[in-house]
Every structure is written in structure tokens, then in C-alpha cells.
C-alpha positions in Angstrom: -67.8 -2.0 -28.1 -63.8 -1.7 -28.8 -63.2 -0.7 -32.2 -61.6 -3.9 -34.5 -59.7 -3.7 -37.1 -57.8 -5.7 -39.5 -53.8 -6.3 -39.8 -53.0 -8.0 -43.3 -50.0 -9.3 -43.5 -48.9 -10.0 -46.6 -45.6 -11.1 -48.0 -44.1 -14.5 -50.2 -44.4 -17.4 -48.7 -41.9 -18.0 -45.9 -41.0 -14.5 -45.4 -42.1 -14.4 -41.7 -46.1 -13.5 -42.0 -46.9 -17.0 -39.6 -44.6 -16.1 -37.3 -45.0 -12.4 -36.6 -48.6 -13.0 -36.7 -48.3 -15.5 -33.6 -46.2 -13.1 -32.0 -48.6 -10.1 -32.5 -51.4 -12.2 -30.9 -49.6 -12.9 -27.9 -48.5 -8.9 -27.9 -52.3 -7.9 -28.3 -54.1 -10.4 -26.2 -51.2 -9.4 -23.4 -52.9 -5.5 -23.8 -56.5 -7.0 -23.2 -57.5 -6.9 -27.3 -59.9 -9.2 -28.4 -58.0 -11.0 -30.9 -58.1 -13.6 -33.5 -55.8 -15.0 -36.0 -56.3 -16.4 -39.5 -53.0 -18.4 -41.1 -53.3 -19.2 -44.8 -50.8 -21.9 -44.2 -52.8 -23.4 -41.8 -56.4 -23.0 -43.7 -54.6 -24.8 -46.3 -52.8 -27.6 -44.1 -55.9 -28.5 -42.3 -59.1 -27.6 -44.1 -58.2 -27.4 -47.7 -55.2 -29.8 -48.2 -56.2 -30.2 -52.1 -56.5 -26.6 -52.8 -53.6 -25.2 -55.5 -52.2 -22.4 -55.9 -54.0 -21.1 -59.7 -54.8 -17.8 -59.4 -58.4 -18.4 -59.6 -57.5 -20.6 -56.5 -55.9 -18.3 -54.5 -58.2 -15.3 -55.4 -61.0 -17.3 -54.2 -59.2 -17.8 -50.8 -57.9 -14.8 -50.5 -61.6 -13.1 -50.7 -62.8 -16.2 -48.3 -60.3 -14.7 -45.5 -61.2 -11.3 -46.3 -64.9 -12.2 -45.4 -64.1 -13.4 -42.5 -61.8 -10.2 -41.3 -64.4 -8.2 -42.4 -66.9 -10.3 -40.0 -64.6 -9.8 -36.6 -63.8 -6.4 -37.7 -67.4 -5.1 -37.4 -67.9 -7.1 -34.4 -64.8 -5.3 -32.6 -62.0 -8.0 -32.8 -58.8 -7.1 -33.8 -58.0 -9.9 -36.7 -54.7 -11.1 -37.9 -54.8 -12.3 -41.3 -51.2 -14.0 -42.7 -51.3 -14.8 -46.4 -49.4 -14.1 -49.2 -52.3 -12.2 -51.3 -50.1 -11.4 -54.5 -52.5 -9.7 -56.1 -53.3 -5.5 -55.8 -56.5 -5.6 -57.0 -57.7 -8.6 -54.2 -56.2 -6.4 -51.2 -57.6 -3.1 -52.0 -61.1 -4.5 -52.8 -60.6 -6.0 -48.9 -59.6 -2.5 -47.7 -62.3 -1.0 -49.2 -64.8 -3.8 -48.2 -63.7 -4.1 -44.1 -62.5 -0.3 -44.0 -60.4 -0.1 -41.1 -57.5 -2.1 -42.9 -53.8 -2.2 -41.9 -51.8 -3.5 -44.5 -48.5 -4.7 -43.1 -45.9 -5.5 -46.4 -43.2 -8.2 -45.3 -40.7 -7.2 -48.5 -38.1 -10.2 -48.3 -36.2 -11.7 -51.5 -37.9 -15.0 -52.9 -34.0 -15.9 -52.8 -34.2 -15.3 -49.0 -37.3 -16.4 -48.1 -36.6 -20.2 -50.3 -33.5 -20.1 -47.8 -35.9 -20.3 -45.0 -38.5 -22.1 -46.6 -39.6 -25.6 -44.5 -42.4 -26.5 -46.4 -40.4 -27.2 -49.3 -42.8 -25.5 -51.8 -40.3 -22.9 -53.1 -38.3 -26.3 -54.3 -41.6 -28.2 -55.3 -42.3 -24.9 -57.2 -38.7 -25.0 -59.0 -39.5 -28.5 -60.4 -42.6 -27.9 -61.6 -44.6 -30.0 -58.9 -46.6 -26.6 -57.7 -48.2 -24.4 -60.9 -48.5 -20.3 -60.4 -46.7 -20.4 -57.3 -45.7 -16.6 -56.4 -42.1 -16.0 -56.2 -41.4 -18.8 -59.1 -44.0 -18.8 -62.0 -46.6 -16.7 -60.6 -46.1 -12.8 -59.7 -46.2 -10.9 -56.2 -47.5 -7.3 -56.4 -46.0 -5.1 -53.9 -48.7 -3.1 -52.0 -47.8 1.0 -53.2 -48.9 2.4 -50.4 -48.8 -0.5 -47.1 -49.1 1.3 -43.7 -46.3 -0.8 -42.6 -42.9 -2.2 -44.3 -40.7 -4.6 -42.6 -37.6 -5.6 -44.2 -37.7 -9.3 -42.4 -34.3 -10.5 -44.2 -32.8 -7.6 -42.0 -34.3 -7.6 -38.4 -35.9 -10.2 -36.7 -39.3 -11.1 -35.5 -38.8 -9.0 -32.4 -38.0 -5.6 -34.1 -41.4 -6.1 -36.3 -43.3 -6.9 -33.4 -42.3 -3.6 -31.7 -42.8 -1.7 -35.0 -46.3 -2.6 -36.1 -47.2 -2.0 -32.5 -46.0 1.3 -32.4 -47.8 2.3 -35.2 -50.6 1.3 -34.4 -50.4 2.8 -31.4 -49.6 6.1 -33.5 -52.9 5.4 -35.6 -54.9 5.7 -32.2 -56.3 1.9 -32.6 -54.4 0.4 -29.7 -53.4 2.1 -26.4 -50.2 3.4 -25.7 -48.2 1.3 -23.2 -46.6 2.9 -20.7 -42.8 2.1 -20.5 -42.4 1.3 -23.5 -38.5 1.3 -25.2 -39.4 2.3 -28.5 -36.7 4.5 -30.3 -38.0 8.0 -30.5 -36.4 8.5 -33.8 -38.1 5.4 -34.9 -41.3 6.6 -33.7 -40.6 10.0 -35.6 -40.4 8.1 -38.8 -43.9 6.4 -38.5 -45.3 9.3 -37.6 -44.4 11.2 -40.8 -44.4 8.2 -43.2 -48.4 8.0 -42.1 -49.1 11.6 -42.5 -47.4 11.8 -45.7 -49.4 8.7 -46.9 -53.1 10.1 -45.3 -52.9 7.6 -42.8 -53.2 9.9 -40.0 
């Protein structure tokens, strides 16, 4: 059986984590991966249309999604999981819990990201419509030590694609693809960024 593993991407709200995810899907099922994808946005939009966004709330989905990584994981799928997770505490008890966890940061302003917002939460948020919403009244925790960081105000979805793929390439849990046109000083930089953190 292929090994799984879990890529959590995590990030404010509207800061690109829907998107890349999509586009890492098509990337991975395009190698031959068994791959599935899990979107907070959309858990919320079509399953749980009610739920807010109190941090007992969002704790409580947070650790639902986790259980379901950690599900495909052991079975050998490689699962995308996009949500915000704000909280340290709720992403390292999933990284202990599924074990082979890729934490991929998407650092973008909440200035930047309420630019880009469609939802209109960010505003909802602002007016007091939306309680403990992260970026507004609630906090986001940076992860300290993500295998990935992607600066998403500065690049586009493109650039992230290529980057998390290379490193996990780098972390032997996809194949290398032949041909590929990633820049070797690029490639340098993951390479020492995962030994210095342990990750390889």
C-alpha cells in the first residue's frame, strides 16, 4: 500500500488555502496519488450552514477534519485538509495523532486577505454580525515550526503549487518528476530549511 499522508493547510480565511488545495489535487492525482480533499469552507457551506465560528465551535470542527485525515492517512491516501485552524494547541495534537503531518502555513495579512475576501465574512466580522472570527476578534496562532511557508500576498497560486510539491518531493513522500523546472536554488533552500527544522 502507498504511504498517505496529510497536507494541512492552514491560513485566515481567504488567504488562498481553497484554492491551492484544488490546485494540489489536480497536481497529485495527475502523478497517480490517491487523493482526497477536505475544504472547511465547503463543510460549512453545505453540511453545517448554522455552525459559528466560537472557539468551542471551531475546535470541535477542526478535530472533526483531523479524524478524518487521520482515517485516509492510515489507509494510504494522500489528504488535503484547507481550514483556518487558528489554534497551536488543535494542530499539533493532529500531528501527533495522524503522524505523517505536513503543515503548509499560508502567512497573508488579514488586511490582504479581507481585500480578497468574497464571502463577505471579514466585513460581516467588522460589524459585529460574525463573533470570534480570526483575523477580527478572534486570534490566529502562527504554526513555529510549519514544513512549508508561502507568502500568498506575494506569489501566486502557481509558485505555491510548485513549492509544496518540491518539498514534498524532497521529504521522499511523492516521486520526483522528471523534467521538472524547479529553481535549483529554490530547491537548496527547502532542503536546508527541513534539515535545520528535523524534517529530513
Amino acid at each position: 500500500m502507498a504511504q498517505g499522508f496529510t497536507l494541512w493547510l492552514t491560513g485566515l480565511a481567504a488567504s488562498g488555502k481553497s484554492e491551492l488545495a484544488d490546485r494540489l489535487e489536480e497536481a497529485l492525482l495527475e502523478r497517480g496519488l490517491d487523493v482526497e480533499k477536505i475544504d472547511e469552507g465547503e463543510i460549512r457551506q453545505q453540511w453545517l450552514a448554522s455552525l459559528g465560528f466560537e472557539k468551542s465551535e471551531g475546535d470541535g470542527l477542526v478535530r472533526f477534519l483531523g479524524h478524518i485525515c487521520n482515517l485516509l492517512t492510515r489507509n494510504g491516501v494522500v489528504t488535503i485538509a484547507a481550514a483556518v485552524s487558528p489554534y497551536l494547541e488543535i494542530r499539533n495534537e493532529l500531528r501527533g495523532q495522524i503522524g505523517n503531518f505536513v503543515e503548509v502555513y499560508l502567512k497573508c495579512p488579514a488586511e490582504a486577505c479581507e481585500k480578497k475576501d468574497a464571502s463577505g465574512n471579514y466585513q460581516r466580522a467588522r460589524a459585529g454580525e460574525l463573533k470570534d472570527f480570526s483575523g477580527v476578534d478572534a486570534p490566529y496562532e502562527e504554526p513555529v515550526q510549519p514544513e512549508i511557508i508561502l507568502e500568498t500576498d506575494q506569489g501566486d497560486v502557481e509558485d505555491s503549487t510548485k513549492k509544496v510539491l518540491k518539498t514534498l518531493e524532497i521529504m521522499g513522500l511523492i516521486p520526483r518528476m522528471a523534467g521538472g523546472d524547479y529553481n535549483e536554488e529554490e530547491e537548496e533552500k527547502i532542503t536546508k530549511r527541513l534539515k535545520d527544522l528535523g524534517y529530513i
